[in-house]
N, C-alpha and C positions, 0 to 999 in steps of 0.2 A: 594552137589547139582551139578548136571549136566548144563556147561557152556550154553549148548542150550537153558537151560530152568530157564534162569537169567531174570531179568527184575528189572527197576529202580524204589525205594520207597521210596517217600520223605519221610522226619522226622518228617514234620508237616502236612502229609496228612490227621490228624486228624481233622486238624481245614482248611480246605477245604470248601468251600461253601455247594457243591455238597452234600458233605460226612458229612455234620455237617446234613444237612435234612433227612440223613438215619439214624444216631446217633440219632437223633429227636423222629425218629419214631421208630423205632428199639433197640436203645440206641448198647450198646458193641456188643451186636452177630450180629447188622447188619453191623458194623463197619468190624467185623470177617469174618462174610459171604463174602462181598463184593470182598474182598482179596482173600480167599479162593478161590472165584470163577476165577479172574484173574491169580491164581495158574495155574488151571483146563484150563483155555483157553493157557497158555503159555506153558503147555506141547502138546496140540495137534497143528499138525502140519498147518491148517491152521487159528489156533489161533479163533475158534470161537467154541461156542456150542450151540448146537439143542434144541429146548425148550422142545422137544419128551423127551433128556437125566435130566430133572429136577429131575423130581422122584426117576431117578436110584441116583445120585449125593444125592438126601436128606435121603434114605434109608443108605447109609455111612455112614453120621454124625456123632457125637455121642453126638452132645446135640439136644433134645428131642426139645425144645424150636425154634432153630436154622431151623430145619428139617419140620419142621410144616408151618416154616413163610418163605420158601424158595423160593416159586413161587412169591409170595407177592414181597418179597424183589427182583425178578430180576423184575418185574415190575415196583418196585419203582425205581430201577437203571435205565430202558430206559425213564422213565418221566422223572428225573432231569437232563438227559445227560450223565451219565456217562457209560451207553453201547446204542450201536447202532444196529439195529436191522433190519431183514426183515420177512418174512414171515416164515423161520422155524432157526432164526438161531439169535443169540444174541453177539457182540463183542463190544471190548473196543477199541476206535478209537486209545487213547494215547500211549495203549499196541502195537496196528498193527504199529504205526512209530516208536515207541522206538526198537520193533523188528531188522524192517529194517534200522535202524541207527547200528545198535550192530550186523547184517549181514555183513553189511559194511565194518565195523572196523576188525572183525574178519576175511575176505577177504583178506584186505590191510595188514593186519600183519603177515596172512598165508605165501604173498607173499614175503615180505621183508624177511619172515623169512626163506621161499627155497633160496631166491638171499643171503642172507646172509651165508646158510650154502655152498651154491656154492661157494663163495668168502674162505670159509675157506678151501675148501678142494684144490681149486686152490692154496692159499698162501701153504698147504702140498704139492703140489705137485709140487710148484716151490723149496721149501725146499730140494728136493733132488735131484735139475739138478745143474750143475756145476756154477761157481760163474760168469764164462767167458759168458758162455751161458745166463746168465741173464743180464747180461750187454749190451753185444751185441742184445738180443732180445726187452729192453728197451733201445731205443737210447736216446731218448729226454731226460730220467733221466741221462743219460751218458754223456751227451753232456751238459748236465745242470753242471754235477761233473768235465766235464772239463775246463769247464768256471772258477767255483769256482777257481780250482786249477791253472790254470792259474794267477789269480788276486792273489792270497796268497801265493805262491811261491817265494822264497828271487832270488832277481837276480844275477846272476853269477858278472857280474859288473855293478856301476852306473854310471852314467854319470859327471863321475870326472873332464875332464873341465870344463865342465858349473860350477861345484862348485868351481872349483879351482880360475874361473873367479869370482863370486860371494863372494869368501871367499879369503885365501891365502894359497899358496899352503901347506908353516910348516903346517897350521892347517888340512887339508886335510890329507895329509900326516901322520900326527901321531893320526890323527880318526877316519880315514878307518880303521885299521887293530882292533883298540879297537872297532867298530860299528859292524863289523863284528863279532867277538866273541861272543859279546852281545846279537848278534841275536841269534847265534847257540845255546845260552846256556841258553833265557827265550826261545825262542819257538814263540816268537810275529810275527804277524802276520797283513799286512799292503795293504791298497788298492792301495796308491801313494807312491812307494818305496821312489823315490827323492826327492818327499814332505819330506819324516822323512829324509833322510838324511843333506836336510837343514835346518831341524829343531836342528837335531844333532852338526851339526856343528856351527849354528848362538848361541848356547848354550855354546859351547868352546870357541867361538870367543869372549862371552861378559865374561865370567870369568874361561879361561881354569886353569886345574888344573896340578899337577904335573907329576903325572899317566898318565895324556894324558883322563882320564876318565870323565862320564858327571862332569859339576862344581856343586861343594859346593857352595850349599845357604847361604849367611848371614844372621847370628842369631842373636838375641838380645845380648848375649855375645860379641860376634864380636864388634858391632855396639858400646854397653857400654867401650871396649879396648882403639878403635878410639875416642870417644868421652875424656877418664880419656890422653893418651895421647897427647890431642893436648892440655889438662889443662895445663898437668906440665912442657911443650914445654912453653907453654905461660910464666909461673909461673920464668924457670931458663931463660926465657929472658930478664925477668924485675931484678932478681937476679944478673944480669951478671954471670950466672953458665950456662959454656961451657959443660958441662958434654952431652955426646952424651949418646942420647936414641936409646935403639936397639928398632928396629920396632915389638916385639914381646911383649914388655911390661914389659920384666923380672924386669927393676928397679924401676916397680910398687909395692910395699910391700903389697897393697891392693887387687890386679891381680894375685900377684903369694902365695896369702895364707898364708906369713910370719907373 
């Protein structure tokens, strides 16, 4: 079927008021006809037809029954309302707005759909002007990429007093050069370089490590070492047993797995 000569058909147009009074009287073929005839009006162009064209339209048919009761039946359609009518010429009111609703829409989509192929042929043809040339012909996108770049770019230096002030300078000192690598080597990327630097360092300063690297967190192991330790401290000081504990726990039989 041809898009021009679409029109909308509810699924319970059967049980219609209108259309239950032509079922009534008619029963199925008038039900048939009805349609048929809104077919007949939605291919001509000003959506109406001559009541001159009856005859030619029931001579078509092919049911005998249908053909006979044809006149009758657009008669019984302009009584109950469902076509409207003048002096030589019979139309369906709902038919003529759903037209022009559905003109509408096929208008508006025609359109978007030339500006959309214009858009694409534009995106081909920026495809093959040079990269520089597109840059510079988009400033505001460029200038937008230099802001970003700006803000996420590592800094050549930080502002090492103010830390050294805030921190001490050993610590400073041995994590700058580990802070930097770190960067080079995940790729991170930061809005307040200084901020993370004294993030980095107030992290060294509460449990630096040996490497100079961020500190080790204490783990429940850790925490159970210190805890069986300061037992057996307590334990050889009620014993009078001088015996020195190394800080590691070795002469823990328990700790070291023996």
């Amino acid at each position: 079927m041809a898009t021009s000569c679409w029109f909308h058909h509810d699924s319970n147009a059967r049980n219609d008021l209108k259309i239950l009074k032509i079922r009534t009287k008619f029963g199925d073929l008038g039900y048939a006809g009805f349609f048929m005839l809104l077919e007949i009006m939605r291919e001509e162009s000003n959506l109406q037809i001559s009541f001159a064209d009856i005859k030619a339209i029931a001579k078509q048919m092919v049911s005998k029954s249908l053909s006979k009761c044809l006149t009758e039946l657009v008669q019984e359609c302009c009584a109950v309302g469902l076509f409207e009518y003048s002096d030589y010429f019979f139309w369906s009111p709902r038919l003529r707005t759903e037209a022009a609703q559905y003109e509408r829409i096929r208008k508006v989509r025609q359109i978007a759909g030339s500006k959309g192929g214009q858009a694409i042929r534009m995106v081909g043809a920026n495809a093959k002007q040079p990269r520089k040339q597109l840059l510079s012909e988009g400033s505001e996108g460029s200038d937008l990429k230099e802001r970003k770049k700006d803000i996420i770019s590592i800094p050549q230096k930080f502002d090492i007093p103010a830390l050294e002030a805030q921190f001490s300078k050993e610590i400073v000192a041995a994590q700058m050069p580990v802070l930097q690598d770190w960067l080079k080597s995940s790729g991170k990327k930061y809005k307040d370089w200084q901020a993370f630097a004294r993030n980095w360092m107030r992290r060294a300063n509460t449990a630096p490590s040996r490497n100079g690297s961020i500190p080790h967190k204490e783990t429940n192991i850790d925490r159970a070492k210190k805890v069986m330790l300061k037992i057996q401290q307590e334990e050889n000081e009620q014993a009078g047993n001088q015996q020195t504990i190394d800080n590691n726990g070795s002469d823990l039989p328990w700790l070291r797995g023996d």
